[in-house]
Backbone as CSV, one residue per row, in Angstrom:
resi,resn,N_x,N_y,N_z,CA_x,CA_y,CA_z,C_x,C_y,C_z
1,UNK,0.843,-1.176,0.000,0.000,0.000,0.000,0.887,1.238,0.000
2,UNK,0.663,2.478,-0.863,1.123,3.502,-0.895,1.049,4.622,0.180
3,UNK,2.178,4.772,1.051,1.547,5.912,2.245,1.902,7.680,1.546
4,UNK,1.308,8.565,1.398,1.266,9.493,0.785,1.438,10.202,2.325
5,UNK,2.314,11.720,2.091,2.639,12.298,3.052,1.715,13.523,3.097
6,UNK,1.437,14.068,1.635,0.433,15.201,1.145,-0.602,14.692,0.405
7,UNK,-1.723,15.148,0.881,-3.069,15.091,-0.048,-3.195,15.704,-1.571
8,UNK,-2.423,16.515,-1.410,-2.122,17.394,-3.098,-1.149,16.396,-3.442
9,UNK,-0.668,15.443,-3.265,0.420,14.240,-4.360,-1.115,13.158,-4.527
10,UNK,-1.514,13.519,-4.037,-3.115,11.732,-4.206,-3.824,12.671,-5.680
11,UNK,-3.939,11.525,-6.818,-4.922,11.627,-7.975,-6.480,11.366,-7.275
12,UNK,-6.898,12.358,-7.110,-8.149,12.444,-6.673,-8.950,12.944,-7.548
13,UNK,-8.632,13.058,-9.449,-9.346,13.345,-10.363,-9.619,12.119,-10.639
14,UNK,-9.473,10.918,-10.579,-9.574,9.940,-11.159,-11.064,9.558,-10.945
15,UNK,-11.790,9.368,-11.898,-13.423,8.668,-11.429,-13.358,7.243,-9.941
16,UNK,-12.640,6.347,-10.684,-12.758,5.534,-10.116,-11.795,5.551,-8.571
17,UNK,-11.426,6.660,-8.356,-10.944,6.807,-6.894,-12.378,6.957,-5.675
18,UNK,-12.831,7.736,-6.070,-14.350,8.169,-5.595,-15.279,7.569,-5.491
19,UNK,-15.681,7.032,-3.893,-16.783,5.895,-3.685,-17.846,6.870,-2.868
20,UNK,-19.166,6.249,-2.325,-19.603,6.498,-1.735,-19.764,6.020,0.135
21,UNK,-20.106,6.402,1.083,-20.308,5.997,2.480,-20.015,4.553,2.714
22,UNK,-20.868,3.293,1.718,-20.881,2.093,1.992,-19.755,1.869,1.932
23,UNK,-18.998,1.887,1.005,-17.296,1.421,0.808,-16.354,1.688,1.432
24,UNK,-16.490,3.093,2.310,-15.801,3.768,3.132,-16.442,2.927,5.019
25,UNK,-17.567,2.505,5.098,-17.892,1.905,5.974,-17.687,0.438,6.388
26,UNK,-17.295,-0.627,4.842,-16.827,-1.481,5.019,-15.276,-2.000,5.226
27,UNK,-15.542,-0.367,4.527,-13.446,-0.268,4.706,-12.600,-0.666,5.570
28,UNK,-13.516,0.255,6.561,-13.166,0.780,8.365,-14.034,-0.128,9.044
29,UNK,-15.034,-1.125,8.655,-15.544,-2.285,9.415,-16.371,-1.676,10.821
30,UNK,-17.067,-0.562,9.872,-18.075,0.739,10.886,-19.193,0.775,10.510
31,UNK,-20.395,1.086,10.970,-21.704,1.447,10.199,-21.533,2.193,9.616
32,UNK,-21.987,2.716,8.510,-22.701,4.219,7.391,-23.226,5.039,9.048
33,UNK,-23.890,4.831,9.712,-24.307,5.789,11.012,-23.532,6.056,11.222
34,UNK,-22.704,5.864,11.938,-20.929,5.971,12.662,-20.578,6.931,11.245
35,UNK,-20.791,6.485,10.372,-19.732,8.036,9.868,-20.589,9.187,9.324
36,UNK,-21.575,8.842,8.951,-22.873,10.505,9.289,-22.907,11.438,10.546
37,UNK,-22.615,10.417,11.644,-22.579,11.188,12.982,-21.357,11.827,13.389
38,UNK,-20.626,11.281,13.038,-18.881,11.821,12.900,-18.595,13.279,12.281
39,UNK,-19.518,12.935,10.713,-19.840,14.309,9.812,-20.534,15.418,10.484
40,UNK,-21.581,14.836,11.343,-22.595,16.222,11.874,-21.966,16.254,13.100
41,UNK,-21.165,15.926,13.963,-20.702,16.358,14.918,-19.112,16.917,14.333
42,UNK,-18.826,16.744,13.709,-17.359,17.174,13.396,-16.151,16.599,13.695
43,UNK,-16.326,15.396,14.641,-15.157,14.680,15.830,-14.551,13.363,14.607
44,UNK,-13.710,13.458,14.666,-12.707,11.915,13.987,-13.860,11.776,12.590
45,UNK,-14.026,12.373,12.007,-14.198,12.400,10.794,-13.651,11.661,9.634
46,UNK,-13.770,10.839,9.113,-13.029,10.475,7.474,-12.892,11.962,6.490
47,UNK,-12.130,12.251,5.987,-12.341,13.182,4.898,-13.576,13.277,3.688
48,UNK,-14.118,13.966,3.598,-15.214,13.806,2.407,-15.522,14.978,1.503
49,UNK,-16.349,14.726,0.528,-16.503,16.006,-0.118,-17.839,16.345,-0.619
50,UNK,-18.801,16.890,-0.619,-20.117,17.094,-0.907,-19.846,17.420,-2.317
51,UNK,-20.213,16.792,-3.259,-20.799,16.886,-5.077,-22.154,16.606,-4.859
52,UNK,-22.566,18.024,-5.269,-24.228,17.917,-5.889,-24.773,17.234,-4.638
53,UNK,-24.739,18.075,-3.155,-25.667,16.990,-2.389,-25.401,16.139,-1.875
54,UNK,-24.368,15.042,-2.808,-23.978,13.759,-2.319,-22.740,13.927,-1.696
55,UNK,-22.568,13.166,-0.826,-21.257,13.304,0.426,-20.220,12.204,-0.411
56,UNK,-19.110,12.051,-1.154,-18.631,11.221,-1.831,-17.196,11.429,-1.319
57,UNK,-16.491,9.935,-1.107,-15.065,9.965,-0.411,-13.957,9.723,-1.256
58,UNK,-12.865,10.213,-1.511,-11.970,9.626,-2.440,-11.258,8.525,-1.342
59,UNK,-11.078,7.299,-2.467,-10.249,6.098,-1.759,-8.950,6.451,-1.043
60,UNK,-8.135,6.763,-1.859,-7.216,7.053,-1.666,-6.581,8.293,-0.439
61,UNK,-7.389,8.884,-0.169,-7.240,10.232,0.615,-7.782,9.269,2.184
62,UNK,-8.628,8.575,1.932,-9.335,7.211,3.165,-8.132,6.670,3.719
63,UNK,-7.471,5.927,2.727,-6.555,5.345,3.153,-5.544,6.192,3.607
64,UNK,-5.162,7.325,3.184,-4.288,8.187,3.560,-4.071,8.414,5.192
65,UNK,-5.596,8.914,5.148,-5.922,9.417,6.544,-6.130,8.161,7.884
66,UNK,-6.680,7.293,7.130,-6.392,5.399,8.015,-4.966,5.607,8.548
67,UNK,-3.737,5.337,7.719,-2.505,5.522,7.544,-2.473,6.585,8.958
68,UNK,-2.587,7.712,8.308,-1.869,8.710,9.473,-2.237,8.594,10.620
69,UNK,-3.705,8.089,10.959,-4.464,8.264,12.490,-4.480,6.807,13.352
70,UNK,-3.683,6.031,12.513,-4.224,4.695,13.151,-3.486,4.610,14.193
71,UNK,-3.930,3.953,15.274,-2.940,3.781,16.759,-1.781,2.477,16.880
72,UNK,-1.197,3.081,17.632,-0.156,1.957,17.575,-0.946,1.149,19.157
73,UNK,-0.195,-0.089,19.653,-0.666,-1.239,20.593,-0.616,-0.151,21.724
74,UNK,-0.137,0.800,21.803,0.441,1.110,23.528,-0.077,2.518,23.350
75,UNK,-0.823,2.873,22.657,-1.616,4.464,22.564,-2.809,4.289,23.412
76,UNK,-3.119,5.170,23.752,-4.333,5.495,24.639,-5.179,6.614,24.435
């Protein structure tokens, strides 16, 4: 897997980078709730982007942010 240090180096023009909630929820092995509520409260958020209404995630920027936030065994 590619760890990207900047979000401006991720192809996030690409169609097929760009999923919706479900894919991003099975990703992270979370409900679609769990990340609507995340969105309207603002707290530990996934990155997303509203097109036309629809809340749509790029893959790659997901994984990015997985990457940077994930805990190590001895974090608290």
């Amino acid at each position: 897997m590619n760890t990207f240090t900047n979000t401006n180096e991720l192809d996030t023009a690409t169609p097929e980078n760009w999923t919706d909630e479900k894919w991003v929820a099975e990703f992270l092995n979370i409900k679609p709730n769990t990340l609507r509520k995340q969105r309207s409260v603002g707290k530990n958020f996934v990155p997303y982007t509203k097109i036309g209404g629809s809340i749509r995630y790029n893959k790659l920027v997901v994984m990015n942010w997985l990457e940077k936030n994930k805990r190590q065994s001895n974090d608290r």
